[in-house]
GUBARO-803208 format. One line per 3 residues: number of its first residue (from 1); for each residue x, y, z of N, C-alpha, C. Coordinates in Angstrom, 2 decimals, m for minus. Each point is the difference from the previous one (the first is absolute). Layout:
BEGIN
NUM = X,Y,Z,X,Y,Z,X,Y,Z | ...
# end
This chain:
BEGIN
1 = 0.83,m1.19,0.00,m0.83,1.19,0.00,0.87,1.24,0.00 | m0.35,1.21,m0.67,0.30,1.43,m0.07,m0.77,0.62,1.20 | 0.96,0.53,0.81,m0.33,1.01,0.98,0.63,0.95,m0.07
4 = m0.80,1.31,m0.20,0.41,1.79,m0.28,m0.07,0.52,1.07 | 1.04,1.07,m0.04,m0.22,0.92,1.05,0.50,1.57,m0.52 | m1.27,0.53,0.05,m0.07,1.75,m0.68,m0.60,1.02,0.85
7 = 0.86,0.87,m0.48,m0.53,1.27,0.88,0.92,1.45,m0.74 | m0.48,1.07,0.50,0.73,1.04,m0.26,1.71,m0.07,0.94 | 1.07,0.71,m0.84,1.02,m0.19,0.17,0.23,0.31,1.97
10 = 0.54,m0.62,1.02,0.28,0.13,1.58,m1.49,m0.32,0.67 | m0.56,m0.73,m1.02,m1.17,m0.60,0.35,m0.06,m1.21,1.34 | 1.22,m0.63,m0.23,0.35,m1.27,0.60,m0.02,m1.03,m0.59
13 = m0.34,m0.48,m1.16,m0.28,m1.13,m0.73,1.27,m0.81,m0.15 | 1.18,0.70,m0.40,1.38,m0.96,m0.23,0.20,m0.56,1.66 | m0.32,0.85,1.00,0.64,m0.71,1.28,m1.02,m1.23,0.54
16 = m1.43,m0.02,m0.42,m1.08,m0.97,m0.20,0.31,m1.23,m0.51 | 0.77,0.74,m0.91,0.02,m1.47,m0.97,1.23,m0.86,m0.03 | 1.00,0.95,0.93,1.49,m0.97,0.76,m0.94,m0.75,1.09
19 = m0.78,0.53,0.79,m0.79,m0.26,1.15,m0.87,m1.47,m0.26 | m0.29,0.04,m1.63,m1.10,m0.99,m0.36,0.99,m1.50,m0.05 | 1.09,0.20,m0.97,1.34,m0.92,0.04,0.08,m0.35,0.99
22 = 0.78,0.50,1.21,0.63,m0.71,0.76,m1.59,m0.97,1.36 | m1.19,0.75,m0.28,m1.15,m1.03,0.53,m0.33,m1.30,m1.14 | m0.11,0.11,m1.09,0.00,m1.04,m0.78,1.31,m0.85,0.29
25 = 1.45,0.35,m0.05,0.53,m1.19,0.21,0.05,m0.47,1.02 | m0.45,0.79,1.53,m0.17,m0.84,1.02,m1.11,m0.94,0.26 | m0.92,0.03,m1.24,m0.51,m1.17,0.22,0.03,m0.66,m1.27
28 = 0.96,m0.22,m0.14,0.89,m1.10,m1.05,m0.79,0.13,m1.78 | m0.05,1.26,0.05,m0.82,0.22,m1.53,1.22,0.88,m0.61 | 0.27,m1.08,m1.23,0.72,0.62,m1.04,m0.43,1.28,m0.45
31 = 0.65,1.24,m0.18,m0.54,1.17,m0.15,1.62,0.81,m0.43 | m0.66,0.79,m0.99,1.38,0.89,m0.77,m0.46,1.45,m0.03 | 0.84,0.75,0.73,m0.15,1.32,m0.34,0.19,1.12,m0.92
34 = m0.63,1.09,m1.34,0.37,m0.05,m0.95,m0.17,1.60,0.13 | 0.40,0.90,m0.89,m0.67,1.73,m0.44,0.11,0.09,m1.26 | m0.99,0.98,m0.08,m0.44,0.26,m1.08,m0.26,1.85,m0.07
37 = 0.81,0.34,m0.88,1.19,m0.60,m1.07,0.90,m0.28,0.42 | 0.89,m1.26,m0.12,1.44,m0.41,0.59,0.17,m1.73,m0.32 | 0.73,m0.37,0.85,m0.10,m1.60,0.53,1.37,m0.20,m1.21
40 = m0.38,m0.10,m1.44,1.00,m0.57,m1.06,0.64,1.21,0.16 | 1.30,m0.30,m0.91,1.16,0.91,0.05,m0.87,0.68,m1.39 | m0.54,m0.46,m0.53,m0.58,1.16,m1.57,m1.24,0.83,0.56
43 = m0.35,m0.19,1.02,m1.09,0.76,0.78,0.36,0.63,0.74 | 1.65,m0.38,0.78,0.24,1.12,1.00,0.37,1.04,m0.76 | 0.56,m0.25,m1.14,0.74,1.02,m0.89,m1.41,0.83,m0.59
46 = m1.05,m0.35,m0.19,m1.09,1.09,m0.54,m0.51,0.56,1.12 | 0.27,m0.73,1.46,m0.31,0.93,1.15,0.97,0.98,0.22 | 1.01,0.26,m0.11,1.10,0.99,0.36,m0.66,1.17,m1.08
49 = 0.16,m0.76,m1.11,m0.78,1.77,m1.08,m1.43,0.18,0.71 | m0.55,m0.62,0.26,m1.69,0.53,0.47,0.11,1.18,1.21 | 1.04,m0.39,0.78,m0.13,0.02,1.42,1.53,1.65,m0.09
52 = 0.56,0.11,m1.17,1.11,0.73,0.29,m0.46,1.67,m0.13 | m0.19,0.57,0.75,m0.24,1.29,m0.23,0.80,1.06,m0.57 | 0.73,m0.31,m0.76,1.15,0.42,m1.30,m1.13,0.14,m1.40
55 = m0.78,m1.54,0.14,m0.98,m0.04,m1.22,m1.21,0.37,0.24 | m0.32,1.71,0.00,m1.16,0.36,0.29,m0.92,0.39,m0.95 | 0.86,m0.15,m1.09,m1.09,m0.24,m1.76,m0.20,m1.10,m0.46
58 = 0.05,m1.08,0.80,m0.96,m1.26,m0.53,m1.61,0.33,m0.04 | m0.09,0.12,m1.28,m2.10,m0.22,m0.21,m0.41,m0.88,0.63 | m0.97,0.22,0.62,m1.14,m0.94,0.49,m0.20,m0.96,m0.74
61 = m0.34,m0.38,m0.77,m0.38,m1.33,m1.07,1.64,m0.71,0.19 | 1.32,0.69,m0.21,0.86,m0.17,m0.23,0.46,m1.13,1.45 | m0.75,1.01,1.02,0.80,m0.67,1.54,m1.14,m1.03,m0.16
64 = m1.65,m0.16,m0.04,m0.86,m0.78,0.04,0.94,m1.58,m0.94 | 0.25,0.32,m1.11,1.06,m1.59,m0.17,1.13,m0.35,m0.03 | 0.18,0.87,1.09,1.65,m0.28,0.27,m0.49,m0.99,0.73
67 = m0.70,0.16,1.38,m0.75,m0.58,0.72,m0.96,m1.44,m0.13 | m0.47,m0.03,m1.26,m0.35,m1.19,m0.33,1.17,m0.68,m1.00 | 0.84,0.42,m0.40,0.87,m0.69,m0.50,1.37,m0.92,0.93
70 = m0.21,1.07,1.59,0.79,m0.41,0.77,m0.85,m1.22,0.81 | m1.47,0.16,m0.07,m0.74,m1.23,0.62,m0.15,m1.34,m0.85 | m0.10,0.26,m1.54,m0.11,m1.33,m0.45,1.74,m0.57,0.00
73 = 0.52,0.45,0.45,1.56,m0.86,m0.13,m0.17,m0.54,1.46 | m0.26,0.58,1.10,m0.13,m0.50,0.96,m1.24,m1.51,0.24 | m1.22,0.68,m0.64,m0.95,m1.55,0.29,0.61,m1.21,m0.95
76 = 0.80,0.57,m1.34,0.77,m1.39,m0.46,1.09,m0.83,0.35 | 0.58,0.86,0.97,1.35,m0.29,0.55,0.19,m0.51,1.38 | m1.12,0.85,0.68,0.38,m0.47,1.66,m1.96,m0.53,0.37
79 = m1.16,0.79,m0.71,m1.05,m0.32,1.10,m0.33,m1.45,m0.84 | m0.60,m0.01,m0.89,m0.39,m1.48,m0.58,0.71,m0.96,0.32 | 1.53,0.03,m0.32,0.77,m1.45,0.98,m0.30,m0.03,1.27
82 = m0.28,1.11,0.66,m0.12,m0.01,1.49,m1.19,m1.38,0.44 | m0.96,1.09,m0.75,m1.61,m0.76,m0.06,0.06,m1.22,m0.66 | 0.41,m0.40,m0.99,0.35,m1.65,m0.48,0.25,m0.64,1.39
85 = 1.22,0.24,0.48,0.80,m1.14,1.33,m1.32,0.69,1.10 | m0.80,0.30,m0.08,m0.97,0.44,0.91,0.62,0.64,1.23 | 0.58,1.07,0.18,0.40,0.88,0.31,m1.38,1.10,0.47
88 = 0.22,0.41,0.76,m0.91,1.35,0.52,0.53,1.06,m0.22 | m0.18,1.07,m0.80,1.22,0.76,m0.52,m1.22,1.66,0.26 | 0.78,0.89,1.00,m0.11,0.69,0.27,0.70,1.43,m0.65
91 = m0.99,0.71,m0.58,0.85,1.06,m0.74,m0.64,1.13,0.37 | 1.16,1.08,0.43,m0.41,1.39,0.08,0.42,0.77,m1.13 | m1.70,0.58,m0.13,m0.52,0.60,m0.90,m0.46,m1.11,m1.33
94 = m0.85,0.36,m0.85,m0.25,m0.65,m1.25,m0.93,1.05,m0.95 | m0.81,m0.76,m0.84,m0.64,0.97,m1.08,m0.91,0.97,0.52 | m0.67,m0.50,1.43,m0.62,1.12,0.41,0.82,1.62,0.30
97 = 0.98,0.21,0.10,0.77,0.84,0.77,0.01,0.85,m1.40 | 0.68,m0.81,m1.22,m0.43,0.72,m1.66,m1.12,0.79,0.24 | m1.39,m0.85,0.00,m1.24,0.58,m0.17,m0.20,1.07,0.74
100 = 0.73,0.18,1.64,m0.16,0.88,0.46,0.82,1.73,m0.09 | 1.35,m0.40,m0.13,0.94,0.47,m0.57,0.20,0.48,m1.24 | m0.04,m0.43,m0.95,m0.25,0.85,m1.84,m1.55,m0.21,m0.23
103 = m1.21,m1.29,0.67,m1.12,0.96,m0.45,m0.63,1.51,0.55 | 0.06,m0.47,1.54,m0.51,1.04,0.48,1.01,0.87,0.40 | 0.98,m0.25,0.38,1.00,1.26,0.25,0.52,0.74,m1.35
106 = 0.30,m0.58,m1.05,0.38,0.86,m0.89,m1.14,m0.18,m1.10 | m1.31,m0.41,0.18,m1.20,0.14,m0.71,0.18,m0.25,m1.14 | 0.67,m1.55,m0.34,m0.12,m0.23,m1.23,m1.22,m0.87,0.38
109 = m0.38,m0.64,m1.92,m1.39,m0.16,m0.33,0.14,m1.56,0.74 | m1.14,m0.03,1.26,0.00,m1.20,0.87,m0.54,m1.21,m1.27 | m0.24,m0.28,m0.83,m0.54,m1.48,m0.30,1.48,m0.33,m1.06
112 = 0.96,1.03,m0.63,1.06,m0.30,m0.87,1.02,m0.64,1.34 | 0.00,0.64,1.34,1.16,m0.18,0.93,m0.60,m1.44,0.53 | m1.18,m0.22,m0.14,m0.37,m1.04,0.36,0.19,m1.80,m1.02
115 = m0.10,0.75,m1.03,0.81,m1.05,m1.24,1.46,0.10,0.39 | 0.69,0.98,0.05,1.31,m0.39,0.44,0.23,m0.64,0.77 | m1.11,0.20,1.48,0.45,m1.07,0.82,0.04,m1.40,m0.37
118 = m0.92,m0.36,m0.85,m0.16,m1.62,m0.43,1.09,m0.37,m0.30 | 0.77,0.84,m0.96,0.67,m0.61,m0.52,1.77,m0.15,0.56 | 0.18,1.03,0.60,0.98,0.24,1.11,m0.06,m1.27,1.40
121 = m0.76,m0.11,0.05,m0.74,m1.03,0.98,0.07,m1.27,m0.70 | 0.07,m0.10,m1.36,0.22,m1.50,m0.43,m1.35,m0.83,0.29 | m1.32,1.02,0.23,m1.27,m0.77,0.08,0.21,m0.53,2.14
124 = 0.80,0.57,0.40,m0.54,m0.61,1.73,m0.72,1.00,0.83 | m0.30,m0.10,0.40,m1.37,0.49,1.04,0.54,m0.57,1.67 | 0.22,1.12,0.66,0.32,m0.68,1.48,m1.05,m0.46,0.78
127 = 0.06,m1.15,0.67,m0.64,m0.51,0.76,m0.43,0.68,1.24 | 0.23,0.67,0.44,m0.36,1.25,1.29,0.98,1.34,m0.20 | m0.72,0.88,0.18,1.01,1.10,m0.20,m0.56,0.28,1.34
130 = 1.24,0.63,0.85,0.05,1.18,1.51,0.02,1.42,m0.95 | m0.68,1.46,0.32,0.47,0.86,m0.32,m0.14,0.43,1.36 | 1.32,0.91,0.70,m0.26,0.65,1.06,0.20,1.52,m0.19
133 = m0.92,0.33,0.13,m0.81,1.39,0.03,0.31,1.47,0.67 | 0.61,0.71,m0.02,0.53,1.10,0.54,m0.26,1.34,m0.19 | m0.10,0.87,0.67,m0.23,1.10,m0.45,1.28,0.38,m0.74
136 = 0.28,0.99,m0.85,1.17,0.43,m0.54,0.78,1.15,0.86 | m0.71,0.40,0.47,0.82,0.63,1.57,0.89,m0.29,0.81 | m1.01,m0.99,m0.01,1.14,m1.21,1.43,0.73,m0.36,m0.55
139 = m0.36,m1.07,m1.66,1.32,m0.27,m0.67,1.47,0.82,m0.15 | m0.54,1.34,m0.27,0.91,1.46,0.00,1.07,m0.30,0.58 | m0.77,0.18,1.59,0.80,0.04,1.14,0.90,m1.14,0.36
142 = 0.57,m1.12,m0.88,0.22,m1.41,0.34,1.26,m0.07,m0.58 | m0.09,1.05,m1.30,0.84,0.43,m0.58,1.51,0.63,0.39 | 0.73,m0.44,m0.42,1.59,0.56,0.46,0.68,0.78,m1.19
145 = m0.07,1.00,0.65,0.32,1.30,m1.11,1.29,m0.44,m0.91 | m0.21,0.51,m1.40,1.41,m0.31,m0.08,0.16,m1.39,m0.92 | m0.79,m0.93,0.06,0.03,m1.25,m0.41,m1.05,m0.38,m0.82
148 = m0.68,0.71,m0.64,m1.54,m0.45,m0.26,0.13,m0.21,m1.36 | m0.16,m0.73,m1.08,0.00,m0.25,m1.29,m0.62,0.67,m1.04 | m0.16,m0.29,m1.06,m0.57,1.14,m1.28,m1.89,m0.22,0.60
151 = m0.31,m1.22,0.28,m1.78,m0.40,0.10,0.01,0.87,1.57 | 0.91,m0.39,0.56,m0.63,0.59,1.88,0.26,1.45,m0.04 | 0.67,0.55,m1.09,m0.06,1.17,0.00,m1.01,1.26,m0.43
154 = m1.09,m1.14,m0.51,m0.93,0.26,m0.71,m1.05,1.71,0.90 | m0.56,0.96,0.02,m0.42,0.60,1.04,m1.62,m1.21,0.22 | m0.25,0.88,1.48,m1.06,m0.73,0.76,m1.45,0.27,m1.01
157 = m0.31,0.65,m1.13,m0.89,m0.36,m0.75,m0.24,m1.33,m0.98 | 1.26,m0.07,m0.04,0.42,m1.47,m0.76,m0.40,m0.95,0.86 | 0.55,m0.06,1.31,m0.51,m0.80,0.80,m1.01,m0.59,0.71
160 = m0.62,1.05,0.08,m1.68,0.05,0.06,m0.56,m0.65,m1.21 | 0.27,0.22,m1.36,m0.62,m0.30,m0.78,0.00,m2.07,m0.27 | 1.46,m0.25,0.45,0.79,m1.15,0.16,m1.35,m0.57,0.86
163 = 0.23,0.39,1.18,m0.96,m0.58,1.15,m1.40,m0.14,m0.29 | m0.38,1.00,m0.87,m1.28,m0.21,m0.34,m0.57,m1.39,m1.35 | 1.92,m0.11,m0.49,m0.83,m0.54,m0.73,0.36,m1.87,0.12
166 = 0.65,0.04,1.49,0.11,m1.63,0.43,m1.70,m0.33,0.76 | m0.18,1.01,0.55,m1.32,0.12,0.74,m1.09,m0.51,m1.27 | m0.01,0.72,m0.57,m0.79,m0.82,m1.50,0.23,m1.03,m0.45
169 = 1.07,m0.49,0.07,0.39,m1.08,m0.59,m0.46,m1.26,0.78 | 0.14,0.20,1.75,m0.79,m0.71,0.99,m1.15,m0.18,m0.26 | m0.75,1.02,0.19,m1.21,m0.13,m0.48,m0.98,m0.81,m1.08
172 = 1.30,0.09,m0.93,m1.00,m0.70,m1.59,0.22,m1.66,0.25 | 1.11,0.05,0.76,0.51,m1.65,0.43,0.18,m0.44,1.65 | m1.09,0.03,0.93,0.24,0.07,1.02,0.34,m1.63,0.46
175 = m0.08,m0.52,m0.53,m0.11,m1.82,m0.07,1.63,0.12,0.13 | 0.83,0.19,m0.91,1.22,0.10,m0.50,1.05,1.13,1.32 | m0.85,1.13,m0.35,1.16,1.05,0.81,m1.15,0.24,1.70
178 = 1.18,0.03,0.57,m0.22,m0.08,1.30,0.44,1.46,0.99 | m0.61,0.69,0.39,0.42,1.65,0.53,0.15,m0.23,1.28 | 1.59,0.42,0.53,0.39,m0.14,1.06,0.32,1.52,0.43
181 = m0.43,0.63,1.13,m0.01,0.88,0.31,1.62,0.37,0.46 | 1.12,0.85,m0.77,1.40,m0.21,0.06,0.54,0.84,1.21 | m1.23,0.84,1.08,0.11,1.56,0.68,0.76,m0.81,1.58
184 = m0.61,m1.35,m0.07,m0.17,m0.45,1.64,1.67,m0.56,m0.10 | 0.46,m0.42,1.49,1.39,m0.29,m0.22,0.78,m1.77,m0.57 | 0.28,0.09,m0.60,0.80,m1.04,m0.52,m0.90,m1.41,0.31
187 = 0.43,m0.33,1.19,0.12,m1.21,0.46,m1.45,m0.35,m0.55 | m0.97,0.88,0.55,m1.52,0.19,m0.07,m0.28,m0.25,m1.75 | 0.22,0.61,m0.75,m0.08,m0.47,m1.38,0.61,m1.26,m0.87
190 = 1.31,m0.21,0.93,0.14,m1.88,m0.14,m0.65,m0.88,0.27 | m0.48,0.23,1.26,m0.74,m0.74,0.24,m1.52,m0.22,m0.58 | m0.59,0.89,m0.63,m1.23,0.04,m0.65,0.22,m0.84,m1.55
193 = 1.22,0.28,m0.43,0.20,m0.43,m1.60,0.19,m1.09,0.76 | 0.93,m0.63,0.61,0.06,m1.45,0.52,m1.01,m0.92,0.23 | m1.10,0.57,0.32,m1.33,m0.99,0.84,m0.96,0.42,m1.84
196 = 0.23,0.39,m0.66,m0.68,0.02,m1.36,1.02,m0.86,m0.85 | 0.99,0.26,0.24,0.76,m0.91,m0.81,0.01,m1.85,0.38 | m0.50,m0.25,1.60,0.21,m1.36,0.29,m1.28,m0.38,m0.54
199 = m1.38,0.73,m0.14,m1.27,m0.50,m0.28,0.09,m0.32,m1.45 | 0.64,0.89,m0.71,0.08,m0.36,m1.07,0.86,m1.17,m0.43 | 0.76,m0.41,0.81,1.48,m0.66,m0.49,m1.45,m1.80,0.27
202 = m0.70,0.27,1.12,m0.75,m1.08,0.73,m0.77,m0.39,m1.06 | m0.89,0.84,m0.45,m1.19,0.06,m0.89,0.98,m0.84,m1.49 | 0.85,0.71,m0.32,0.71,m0.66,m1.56,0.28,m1.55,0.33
205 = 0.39,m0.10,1.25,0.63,m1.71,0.18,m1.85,m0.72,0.52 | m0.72,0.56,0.36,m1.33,m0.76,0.35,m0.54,m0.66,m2.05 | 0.03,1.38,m0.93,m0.50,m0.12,m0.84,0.41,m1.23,m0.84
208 = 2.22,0.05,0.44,0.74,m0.94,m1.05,m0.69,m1.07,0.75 | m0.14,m0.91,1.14,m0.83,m1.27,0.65,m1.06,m0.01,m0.67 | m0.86,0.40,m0.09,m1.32,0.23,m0.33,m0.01,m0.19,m1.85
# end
């Protein structure tokens, strides 16, 4: 199974999803940790241009498939073998973060960014997505001056718009994406994705018996 974890950038989702790893292998479940964009060396290399704030004239359409070009090398390379050897493969960020990010943050046309995803995606669909939810304020403040990339540098209208448009994205798929409130402290939001993640992990092995 594909398990996501999205949110606006100091959201908490990457430290969730080290958090999700090391509870899956303590109870002896094969599980691989992955990002997106990254993981292959031909993906980390289209993450360094995405992410370098030197390149602040990349077009939107332009960064939108850098991004899916850096994801379909990754689901051919590292997530599908994962999922073959049945692996639980945990990735922060995926196509939703696109949709939220170049559709609604840089308002390109949502049903073309949404064909990209298919195909960037290699046709997979995650099995539960976490998005944890933040105001862009708080995110702000989480922030360490000085260090922030070409996307986190984005101003707080971008971000808002970002947030608004994972919140939609929940919405149209609430089966799928799961809203974890990201404001309360740490431990408290592990533990909530954890007790959704064991029901689910319960429910998939009741169905394979059955």
């Amino acid at each position: 199974m594909l398990i996501t974890f999205e949110g606006i950038d100091y959201c908490g989702k990457s430290t969730q999803a080290r958090k999700m790893i090391g509870r899956l292998q303590n109870e002896s479940i094969d599980a691989v940790l992955l990002r997106d964009p990254g993981t292959t060396k031909i993906s980390e290399k289209i993450r360094e241009i995405l992410l370098d704030r030197h390149f602040s004239g990349i077009k939107p359409w332009t960064e939108l498939l850098l991004y899916e070009a850096a994801r379909a090398q990754m689901v051919e390379q590292s997530i599908k073998p994962a999922l073959v050897r049945g692996s639980v493969v945990i990735c922060d960020r995926f196509y939703d973060s696109t949709t939220a990010y170049q559709g609604y943050g840089r308002r390109l046309d949502l049903e073309r960014v949404r064909q990209a995803n298919a195909i960037g995606a290699c046709g997979l669909v995650p099995s539960l997505t976490f998005y944890i939810d933040l105001e862009p304020d708080l995110a702000a403040a989480r922030m360490k001056s000085g260090s922030v990339d070409r996307i986190e540098s984005e101003g707080p209208d971008f971000q808002s718009r970002v947030r608004s448009g994972f919140l939609r994205i929940a919405a149209e798929e609430p089966q799928r994406v799961r809203i974890i409130d990201g404001a309360r402290p740490v431990e408290q939001v592990g533990a909530e994705i954890w007790a959704v993640t064991k029901s689910y992990l319960k429910r998939m092995s009741y169905e394979k018996e059955s």
